[in-house]
C-alpha positions as a printed NumPy array, in Angstrom:
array([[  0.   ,   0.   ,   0.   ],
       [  2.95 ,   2.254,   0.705],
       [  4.652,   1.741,  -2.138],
       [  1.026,   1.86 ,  -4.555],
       [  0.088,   5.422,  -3.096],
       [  2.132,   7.546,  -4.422],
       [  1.477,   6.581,  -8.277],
       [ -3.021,   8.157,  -7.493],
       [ -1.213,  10.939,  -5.561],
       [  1.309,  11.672,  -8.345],
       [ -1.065,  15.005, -10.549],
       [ -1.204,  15.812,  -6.171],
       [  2.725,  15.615,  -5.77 ],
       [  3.716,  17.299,  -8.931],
       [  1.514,  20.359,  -8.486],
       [  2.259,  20.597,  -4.897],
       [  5.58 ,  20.174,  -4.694],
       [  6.157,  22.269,  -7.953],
       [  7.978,  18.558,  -9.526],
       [  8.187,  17.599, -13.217],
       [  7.792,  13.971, -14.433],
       [ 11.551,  13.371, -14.405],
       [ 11.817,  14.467, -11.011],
       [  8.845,  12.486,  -9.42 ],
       [ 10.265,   9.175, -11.71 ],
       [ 12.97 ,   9.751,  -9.493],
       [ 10.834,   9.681,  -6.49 ],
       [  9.13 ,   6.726,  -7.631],
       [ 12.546,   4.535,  -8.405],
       [ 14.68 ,   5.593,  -5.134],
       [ 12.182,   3.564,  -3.352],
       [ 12.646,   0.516,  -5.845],
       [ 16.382,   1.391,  -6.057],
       [ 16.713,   0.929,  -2.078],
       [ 15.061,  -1.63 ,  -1.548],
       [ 16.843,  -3.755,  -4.417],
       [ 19.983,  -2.478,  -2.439],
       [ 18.782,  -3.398,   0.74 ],
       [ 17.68 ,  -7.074,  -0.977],
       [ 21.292,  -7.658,  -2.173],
       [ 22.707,  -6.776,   1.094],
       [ 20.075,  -9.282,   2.271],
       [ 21.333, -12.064,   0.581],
       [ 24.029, -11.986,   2.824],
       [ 22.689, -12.516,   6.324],
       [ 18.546, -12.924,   6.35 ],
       [ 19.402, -17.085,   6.361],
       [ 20.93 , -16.828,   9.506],
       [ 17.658, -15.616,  11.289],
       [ 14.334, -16.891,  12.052],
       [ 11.984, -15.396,   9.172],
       [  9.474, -14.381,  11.858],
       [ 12.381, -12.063,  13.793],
       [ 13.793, -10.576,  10.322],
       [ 10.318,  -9.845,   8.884],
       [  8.935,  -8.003,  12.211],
       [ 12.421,  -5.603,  12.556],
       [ 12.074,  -4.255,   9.145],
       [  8.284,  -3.943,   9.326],
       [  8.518,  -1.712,  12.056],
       [ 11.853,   0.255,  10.864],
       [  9.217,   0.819,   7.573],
       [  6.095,   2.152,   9.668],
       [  8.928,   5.092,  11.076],
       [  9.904,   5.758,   7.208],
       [  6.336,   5.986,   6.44 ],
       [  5.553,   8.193,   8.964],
       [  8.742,  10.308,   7.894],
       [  7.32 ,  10.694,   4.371],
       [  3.783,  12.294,   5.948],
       [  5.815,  14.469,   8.161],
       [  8.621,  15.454,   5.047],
       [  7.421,  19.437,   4.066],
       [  9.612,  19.482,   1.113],
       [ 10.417,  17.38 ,  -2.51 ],
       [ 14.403,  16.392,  -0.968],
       [ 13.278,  15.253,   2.224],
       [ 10.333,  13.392,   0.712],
       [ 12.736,  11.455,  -1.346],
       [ 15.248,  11.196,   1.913],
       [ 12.486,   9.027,   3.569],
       [ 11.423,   7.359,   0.63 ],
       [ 14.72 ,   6.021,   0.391],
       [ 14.679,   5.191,   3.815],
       [ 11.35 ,   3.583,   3.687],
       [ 12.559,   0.97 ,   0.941],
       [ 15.855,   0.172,   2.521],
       [ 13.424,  -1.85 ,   4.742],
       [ 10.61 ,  -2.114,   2.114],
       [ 12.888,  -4.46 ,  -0.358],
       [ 13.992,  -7.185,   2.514],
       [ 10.171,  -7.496,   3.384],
       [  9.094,  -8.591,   0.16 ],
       [ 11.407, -10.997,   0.11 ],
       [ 10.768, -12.338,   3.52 ],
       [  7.043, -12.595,   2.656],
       [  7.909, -14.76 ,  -0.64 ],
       [ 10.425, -17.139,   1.552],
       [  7.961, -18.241,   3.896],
       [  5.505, -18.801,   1.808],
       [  8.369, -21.265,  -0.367],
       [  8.914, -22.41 ,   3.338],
       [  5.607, -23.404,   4.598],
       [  3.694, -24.601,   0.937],
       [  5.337, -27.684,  -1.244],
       [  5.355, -26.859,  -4.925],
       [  2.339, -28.369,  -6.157],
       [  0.519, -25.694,  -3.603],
       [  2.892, -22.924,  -4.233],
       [  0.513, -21.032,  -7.006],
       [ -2.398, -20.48 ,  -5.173],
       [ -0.725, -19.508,  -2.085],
       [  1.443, -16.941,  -4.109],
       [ -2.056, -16.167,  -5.468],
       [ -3.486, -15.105,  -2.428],
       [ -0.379, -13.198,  -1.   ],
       [ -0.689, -11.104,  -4.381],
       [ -4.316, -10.284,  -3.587],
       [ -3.068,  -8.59 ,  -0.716],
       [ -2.015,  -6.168,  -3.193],
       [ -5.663,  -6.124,  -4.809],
       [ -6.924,  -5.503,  -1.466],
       [ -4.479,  -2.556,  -1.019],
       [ -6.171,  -1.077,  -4.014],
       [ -9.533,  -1.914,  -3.291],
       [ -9.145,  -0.189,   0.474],
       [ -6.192,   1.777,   0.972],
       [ -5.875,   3.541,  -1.907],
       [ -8.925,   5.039,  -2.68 ],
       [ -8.79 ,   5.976,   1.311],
       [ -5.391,   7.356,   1.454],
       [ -6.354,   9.324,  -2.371],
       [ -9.491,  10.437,  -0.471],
       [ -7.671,  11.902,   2.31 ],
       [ -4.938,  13.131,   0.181],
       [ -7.508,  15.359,  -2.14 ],
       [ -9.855,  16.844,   0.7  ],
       [ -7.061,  17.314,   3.096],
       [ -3.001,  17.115,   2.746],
       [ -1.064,  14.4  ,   0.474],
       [  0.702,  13.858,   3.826],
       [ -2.247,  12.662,   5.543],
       [ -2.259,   9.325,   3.474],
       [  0.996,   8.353,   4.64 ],
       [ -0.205,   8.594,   7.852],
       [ -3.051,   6.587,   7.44 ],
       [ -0.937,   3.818,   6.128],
       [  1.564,   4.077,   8.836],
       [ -1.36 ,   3.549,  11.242],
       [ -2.837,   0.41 ,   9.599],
       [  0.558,  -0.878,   8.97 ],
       [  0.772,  -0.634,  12.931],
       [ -2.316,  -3.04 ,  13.274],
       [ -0.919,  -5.722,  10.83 ],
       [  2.341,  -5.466,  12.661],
       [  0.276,  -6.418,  15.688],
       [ -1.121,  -9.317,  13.702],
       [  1.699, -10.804,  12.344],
       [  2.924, -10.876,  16.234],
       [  0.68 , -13.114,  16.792],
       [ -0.004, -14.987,  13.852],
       [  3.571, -15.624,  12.243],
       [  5.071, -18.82 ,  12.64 ],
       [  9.136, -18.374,  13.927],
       [ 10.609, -19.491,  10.48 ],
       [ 13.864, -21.824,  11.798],
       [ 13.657, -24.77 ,   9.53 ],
       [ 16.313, -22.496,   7.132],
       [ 18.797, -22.342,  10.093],
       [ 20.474, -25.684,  10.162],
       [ 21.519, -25.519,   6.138],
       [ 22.552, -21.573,   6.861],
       [ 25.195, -22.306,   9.264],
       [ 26.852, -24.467,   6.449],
       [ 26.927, -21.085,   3.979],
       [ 28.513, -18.267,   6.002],
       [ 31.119, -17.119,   3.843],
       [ 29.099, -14.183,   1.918],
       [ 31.317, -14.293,  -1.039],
       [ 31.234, -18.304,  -1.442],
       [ 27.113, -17.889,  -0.868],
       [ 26.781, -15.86 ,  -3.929],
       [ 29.307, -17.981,  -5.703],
       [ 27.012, -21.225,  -4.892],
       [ 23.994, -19.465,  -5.654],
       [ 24.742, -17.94 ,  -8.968],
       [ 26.507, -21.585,  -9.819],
       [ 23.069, -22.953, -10.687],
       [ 22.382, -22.106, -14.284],
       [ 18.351, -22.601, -13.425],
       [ 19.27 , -19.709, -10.465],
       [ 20.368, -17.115, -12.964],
       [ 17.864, -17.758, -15.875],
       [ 15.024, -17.163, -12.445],
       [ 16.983, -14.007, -11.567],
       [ 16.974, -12.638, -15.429],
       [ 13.838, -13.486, -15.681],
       [ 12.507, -11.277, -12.667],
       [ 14.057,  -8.112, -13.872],
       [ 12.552,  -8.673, -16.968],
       [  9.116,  -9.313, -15.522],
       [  9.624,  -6.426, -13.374],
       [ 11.27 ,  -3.914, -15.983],
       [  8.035,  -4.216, -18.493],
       [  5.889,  -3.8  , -16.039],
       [  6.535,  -1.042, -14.367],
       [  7.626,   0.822, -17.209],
       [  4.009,   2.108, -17.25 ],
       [  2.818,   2.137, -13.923],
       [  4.319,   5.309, -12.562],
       [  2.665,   7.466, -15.06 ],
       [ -0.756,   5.496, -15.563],
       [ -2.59 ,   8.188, -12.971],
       [ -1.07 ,  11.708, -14.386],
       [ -1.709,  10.017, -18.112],
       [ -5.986,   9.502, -17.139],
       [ -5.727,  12.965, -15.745],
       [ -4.001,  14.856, -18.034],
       [ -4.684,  13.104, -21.322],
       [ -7.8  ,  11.048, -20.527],
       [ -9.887,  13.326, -18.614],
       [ -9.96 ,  12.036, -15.309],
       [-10.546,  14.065, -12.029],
       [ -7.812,  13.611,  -9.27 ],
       [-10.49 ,  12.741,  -6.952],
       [-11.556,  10.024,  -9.508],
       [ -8.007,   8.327,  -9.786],
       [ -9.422,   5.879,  -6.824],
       [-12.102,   4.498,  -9.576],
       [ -8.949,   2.819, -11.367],
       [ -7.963,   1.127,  -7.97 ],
       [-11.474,   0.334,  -6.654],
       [-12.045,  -1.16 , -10.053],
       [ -9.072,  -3.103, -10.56 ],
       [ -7.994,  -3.853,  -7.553],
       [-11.644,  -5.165,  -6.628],
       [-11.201,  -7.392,  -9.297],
       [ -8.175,  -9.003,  -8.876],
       [ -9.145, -10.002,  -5.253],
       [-10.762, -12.746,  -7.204],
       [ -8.615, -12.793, -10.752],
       [ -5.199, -13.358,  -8.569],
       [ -6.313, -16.66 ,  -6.479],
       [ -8.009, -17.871,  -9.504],
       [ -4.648, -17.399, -11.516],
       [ -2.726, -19.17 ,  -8.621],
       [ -5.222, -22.261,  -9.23 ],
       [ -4.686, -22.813, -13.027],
       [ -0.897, -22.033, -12.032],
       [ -1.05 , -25.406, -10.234],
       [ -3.469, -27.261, -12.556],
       [ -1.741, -26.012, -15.772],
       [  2.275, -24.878, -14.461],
       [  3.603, -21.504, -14.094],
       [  5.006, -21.079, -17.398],
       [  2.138, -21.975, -19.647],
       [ -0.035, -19.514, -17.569],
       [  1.982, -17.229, -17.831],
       [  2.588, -16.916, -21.67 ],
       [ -0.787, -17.004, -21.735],
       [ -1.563, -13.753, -19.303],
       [  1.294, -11.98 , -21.186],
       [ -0.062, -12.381, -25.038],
       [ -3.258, -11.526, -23.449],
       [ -1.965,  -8.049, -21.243],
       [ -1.087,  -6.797, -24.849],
       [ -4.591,  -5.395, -25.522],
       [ -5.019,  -3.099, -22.259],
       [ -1.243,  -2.672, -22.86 ],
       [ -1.603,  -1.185, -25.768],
       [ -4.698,   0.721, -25.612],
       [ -4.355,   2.203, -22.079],
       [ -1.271,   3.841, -23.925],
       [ -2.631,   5.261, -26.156],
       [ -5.788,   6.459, -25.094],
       [ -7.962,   9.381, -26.306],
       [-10.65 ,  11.086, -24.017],
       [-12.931,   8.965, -23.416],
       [-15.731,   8.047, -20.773],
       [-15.071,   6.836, -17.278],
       [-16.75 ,   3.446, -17.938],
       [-14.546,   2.491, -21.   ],
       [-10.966,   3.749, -19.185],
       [-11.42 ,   1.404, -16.285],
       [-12.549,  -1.328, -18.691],
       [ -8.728,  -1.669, -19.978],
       [ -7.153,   0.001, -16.504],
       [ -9.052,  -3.306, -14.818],
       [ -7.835,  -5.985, -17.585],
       [ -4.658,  -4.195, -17.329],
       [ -4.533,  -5.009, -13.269],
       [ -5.719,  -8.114, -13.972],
       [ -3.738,  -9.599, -16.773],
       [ -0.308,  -7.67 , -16.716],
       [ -0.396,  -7.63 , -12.561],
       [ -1.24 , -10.934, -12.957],
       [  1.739, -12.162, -14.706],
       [  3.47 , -12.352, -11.024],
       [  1.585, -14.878, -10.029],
       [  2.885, -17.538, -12.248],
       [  6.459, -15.75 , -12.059],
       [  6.876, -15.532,  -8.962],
       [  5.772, -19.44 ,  -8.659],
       [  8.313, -20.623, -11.467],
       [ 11.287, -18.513,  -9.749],
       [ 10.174, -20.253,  -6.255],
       [ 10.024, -23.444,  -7.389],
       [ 13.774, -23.088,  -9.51 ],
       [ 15.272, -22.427,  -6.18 ],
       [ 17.598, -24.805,  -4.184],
       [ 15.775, -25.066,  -0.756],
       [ 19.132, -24.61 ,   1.309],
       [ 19.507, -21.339,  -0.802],
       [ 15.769, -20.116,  -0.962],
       [ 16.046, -16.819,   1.575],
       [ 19.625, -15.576,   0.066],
       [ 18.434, -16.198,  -3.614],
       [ 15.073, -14.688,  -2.813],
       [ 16.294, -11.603,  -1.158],
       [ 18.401, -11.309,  -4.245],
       [ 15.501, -11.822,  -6.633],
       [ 13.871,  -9.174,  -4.715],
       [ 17.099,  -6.606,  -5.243],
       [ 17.092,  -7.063,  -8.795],
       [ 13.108,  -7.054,  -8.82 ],
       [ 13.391,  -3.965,  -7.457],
       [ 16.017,  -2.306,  -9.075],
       [ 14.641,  -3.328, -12.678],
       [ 11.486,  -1.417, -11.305],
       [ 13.233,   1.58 , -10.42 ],
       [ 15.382,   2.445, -13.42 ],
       [ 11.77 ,   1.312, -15.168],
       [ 10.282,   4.091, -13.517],
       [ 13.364,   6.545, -13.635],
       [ 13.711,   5.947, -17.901],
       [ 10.051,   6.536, -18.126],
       [ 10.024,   9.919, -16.444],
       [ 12.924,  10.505, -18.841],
       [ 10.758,   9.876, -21.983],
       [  7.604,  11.241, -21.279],
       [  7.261,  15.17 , -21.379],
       [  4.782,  17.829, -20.248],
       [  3.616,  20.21 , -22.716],
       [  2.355,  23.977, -22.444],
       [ -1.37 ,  22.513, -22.008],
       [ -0.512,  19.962, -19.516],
       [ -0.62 ,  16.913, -21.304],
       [  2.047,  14.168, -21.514],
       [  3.466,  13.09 , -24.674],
       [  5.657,   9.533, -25.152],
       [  3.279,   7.54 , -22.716],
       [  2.313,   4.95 , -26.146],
       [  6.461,   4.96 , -26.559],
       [  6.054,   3.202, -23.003],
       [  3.109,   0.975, -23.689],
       [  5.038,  -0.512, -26.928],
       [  8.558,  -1.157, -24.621],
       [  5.991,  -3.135, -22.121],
       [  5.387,  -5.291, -24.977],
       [  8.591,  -5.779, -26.322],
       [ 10.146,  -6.691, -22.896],
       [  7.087,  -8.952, -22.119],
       [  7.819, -11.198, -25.147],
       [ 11.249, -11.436, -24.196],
       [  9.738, -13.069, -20.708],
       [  8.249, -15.801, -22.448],
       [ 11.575, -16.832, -23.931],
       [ 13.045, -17.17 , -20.933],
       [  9.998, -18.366, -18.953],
       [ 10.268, -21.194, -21.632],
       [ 13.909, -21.955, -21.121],
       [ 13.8  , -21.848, -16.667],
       [ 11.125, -24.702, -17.099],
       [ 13.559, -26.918, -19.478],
       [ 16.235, -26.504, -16.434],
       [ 13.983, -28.227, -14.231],
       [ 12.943, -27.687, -10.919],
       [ 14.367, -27.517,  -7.169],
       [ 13.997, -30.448,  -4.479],
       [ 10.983, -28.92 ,  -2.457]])
């Protein structure tokens, strides 16, 4: 939820904080580009501690850095605690996706990657359309401070709820040696065709997400206020969409699934791109199949780079699939805000430039979706 707000409150941010496209890219890829930092460094050490214990620290060290972005009155200190809010953003991810590998056997692993990715859904379905709301009728700030509140509850939930994650420990101790552990993990030709093809994933898309909101209201004809349609909508949606993926992910395997999803994300792709004016009801037509199709590709990725992963390996390689996750987002984000451009009346040119690079990216996926499952697949 923290890291979706900021794309509704962008037309917000920009006016506001007096910020052209280029500069709030940047805003949008120092969080990506710390926590793919923080990830790498990850790799390192987050196998030598229960999952529960590492998950928990940097959850609460990110509730402070989201509270620092409501309280930031200025563009440079708003990207200071962005950057300090994905420092501890990028290991959570990671930790999230390890004990789900840790607690489901492969067979299982697509519908419970399926419903952690409708937590996202539900993030658009109830947090952003709140924090938009209480962005437009009072301060952009005061949706950061809404999240850092609810973010306070989960915490208090995942206490309780979170088993300690220890099973990983034993096979650790036997990889200390950082050096040697990246050496062992990057050994496994299957490891680095699942790390190429995460930044891939990744790069195409969020090469359009960062500018989908200021596109519908500066080209399309949307109303800032209305911004949380395009989240209700889609995010609504894919509450059900993303479980249902995870199913045929297990009935069908990850990588026909998700050839399928990415031939199909072409047509909301290509026309959310390149849209005209038109009415409410036909933009969140394609802005929903776009959430569910092209957001839905990470359901069978994520799945297929799970299930190519050694077990012994599965938190270092995971919190280094999350760096480079993260950092192929970023500089996605940062070389968009490079392309597109604001003209005299407001409205941004380039944004169908992006929408064809999403395509071309997402075919090169498929070709090495195709080749991870011919590697075969980890133990368990």
């Amino acid at each position: 939820m923290d890291f979706m707000i900021l794309m509704p409150l962008a037309p917000q941010l920009m006016r506001k904080l007096s910020i052209s496209p280029a500069q709030f890219s940047l805003l949008v890829a120092s969080y990506s580009v710390a926590a793919g930092l923080a990830s790498f460094s990850g790799t390192f050490f987050v196998d030598r501690f229960s999952r529960k214990i590492m998950l928990l620290s940097c959850y609460a060290g990110f509730i402070i850095g989201t509270i620092l972005c409501g309280l930031a009155p200025n563009y440079q200190l708003l990207l200071t605690a962005r950057i300090f809010t994905g420092l501890l953003g990028g290991i959570i991810g990671s930790q999230v996706l390890s004990i789900v590998a840790d607690n489901f056997r492969p067979e299982h692993r697509g519908k419970a990657t399926g419903m952690v990715m409708a937590g996202f859904s539900a993030a658009s379905v109830l947090g952003v359309p709140v924090g938009l709301y209480l962005g437009t009728v009072y301060k952009w700030q005061m949706a950061f401070f809404a999240i850092a509140i609810f973010a306070s509850l989960v915490f208090l939930v995942a206490f309780r709820v979170l088993p300690r994650g220890i099973r990983h420990l034993v096979a650790a101790r036997k990889n200390e040696k950082n050096l040697r552990l990246l050496r062992e993990i990057l050994s496994f030709p299957r490891h680095r065709l699942a790390l190429l093809f995460t930044m891939l994933v990744a790069f195409s898309h969020f090469t359009m997400i960062p500018f989908l909101s200021p596109y519908m209201v500066a080209n399309v004809g949307f109303k800032e206020i209305e911004l949380s349609y395009i989240y209700m909508a889609g995010g609504g949606i894919t509450l059900f969409t993303g479980p249902f993926i995870g199913r045929l992910v297990d009935r069908f395997g990850a990588s026909r699934v998700f050839t399928v999803l990415v031939f199909i994300s072409f047509i909301p792709q290509f026309c959310i791109s390149h849209m005209p004016p038109v009415s409410i009801l036909v933009a969140l037509i394609f802005t929903s199949l776009f959430f569910i199709f092209s957001g839905g590709r990470f359901v069978p990725s994520q799945t297929l780079t799970m299930n190519s992963v050694e077990p012994r390996y599965r938190g270092g390689f995971m919190s280094l699939n999350s760096s480079l996750m993260q950092l192929s987002s970023g500089l996605a984000g940062y070389l968009a805000g490079i392309v597109i451009t604001k003209m005299p009346d407001g409205k941004l040119m380039n944004y169908g430039t992006l929408g064809i690079s999403t395509m071309f990216f997402s075919l090169m996926t498929i070709l090495v979706a195709t080749r991870i499952g011919r590697k075969g697949k980890s133990a368990v």
